[in-house]
C-alpha positions in Angstrom: 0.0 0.0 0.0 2.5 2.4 1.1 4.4 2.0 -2.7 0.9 2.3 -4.5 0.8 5.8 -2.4 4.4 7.1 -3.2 3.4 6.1 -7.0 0.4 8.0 -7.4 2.7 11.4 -5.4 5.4 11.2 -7.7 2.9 10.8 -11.0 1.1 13.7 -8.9 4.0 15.4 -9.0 5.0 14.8 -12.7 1.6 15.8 -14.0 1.8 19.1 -11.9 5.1 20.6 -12.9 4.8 18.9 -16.6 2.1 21.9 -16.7 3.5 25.0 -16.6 4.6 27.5 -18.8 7.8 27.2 -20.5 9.6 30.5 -19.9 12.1 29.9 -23.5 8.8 30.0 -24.9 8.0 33.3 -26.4 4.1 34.3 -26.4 2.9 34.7 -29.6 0.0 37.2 -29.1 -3.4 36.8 -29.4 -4.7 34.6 -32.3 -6.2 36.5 -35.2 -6.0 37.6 -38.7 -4.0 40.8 -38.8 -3.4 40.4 -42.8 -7.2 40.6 -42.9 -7.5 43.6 -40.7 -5.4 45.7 -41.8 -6.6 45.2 -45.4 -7.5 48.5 -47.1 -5.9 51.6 -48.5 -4.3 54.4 -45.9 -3.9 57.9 -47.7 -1.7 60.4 -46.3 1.7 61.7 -47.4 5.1 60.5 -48.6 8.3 61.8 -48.0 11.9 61.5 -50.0 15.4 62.8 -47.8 18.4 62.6 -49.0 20.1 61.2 -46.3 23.4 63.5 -44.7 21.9 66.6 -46.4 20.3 69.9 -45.2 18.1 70.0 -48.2 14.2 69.9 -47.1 12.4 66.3 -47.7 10.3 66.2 -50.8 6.5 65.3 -50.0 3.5 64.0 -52.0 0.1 63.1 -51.3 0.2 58.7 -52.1 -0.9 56.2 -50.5 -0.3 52.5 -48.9 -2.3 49.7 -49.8 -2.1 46.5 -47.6 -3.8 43.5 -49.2 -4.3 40.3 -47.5 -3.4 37.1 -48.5 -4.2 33.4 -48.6 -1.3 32.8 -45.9 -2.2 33.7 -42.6 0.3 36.8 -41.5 1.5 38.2 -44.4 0.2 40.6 -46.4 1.1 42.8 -49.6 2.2 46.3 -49.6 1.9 48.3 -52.6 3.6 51.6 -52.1 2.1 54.3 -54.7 2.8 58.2 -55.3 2.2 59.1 -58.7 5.0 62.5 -57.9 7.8 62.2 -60.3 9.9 63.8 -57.2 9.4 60.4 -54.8 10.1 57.8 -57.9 8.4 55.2 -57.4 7.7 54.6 -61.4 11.3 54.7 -62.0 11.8 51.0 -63.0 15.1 51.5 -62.9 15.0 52.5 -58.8 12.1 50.4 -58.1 11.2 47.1 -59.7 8.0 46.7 -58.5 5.9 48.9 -56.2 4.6 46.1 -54.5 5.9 43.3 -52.1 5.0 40.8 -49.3 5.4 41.3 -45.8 4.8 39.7 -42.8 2.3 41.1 -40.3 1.9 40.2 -36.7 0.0 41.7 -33.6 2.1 43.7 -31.1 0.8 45.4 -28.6 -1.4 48.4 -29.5 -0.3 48.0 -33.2 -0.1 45.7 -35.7 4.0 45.7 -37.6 4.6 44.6 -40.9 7.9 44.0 -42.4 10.1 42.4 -44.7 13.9 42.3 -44.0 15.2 40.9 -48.0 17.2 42.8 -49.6 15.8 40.9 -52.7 12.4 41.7 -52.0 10.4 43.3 -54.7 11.6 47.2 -52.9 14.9 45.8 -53.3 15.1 47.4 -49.7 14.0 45.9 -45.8 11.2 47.6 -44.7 8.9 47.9 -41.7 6.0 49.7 -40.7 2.8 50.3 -38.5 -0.6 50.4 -38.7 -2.4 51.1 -35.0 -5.8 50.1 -33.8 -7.3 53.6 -34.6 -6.4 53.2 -38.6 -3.3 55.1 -39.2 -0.3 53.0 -41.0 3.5 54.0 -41.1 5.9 52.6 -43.3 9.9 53.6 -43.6 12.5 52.5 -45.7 15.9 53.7 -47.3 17.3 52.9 -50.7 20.7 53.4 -51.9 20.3 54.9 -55.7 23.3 55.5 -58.3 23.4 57.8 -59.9 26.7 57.8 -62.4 29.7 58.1 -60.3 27.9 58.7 -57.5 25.7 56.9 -55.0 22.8 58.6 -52.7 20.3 56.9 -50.1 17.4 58.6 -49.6 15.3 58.1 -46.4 11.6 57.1 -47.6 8.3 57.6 -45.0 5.0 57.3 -45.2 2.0 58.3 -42.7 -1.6 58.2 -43.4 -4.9 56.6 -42.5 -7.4 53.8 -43.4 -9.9 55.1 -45.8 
């Protein structure tokens, strides 16, 4: 009798601290489908600085459009300022003006990213879009031009319309 009891402790025992929450294990945040939504387009305004310069930003009114996918957490980003100033329908600076990303839940925000250089930017990226609509989205890109080589600084702020 007495070895049936200390069996059933130590199984007791087992079961009990077998249980617990594995602190190597990150949390994942809550389950959901932030690729669904954030889907939509966010107008605001784009700005182009040349990075190490004094020279004022250029700004345009554009947008960002985030488009959900069959994949949970990733979405595409299409980028789009129709401003010869910002570039993006230079082909020869940007191959496409649309890419994936992934997109998780953080916090008060949702983050998207994508940190390829090969991606369709042909740039890593990240940005924002919070709970009350409004998305963020940075990035730099080294150009050539000639001899020469310049990285502008690329931002984007603007909300869910």
């Amino acid at each position: 009798m007495n070895k049936i009891l200390n069996l059933l402790l130590v199984t007791l025992v087992l079961v009990l601290t077998s249980c617990r929450d594995e602190p190597e294990i990150p949390d994942h945040g809550k389950k959901g489908n932030p690729e669904k939504e954030t889907a939509g387009t966010y107008v605001g305004t784009w700005s182009k600085a040349l990075r190490n310069s004094d020279d004022a930003p250029v700004e345009a009114q554009g947008s960002l459009i985030l488009a959900a996918t069959d994949e949970s957490y990733v979405t595409v980003v299409t980028i789009d300022c129709s401003s010869s100033e910002i570039g993006f329908n230079d082909k020869s600076n940007f191959s496409s003006t649309d890419c994936r990303a992934n997109i998780i839940n953080q916090s008060a925000q949702y983050v998207f990213y994508n940190v390829l250089n090969g991606n369709a930017f042909g740039t890593p990226f990240n940005g924002t879009v919070s709970f009350d609509g409004t998305a963020t989205i940075t990035f730099s890109k080294t150009i050539k031009e000639g001899r020469k080589t310049y990285t502008y600084d690329y931002t984007f702020s603007g909300t869910k319309q």
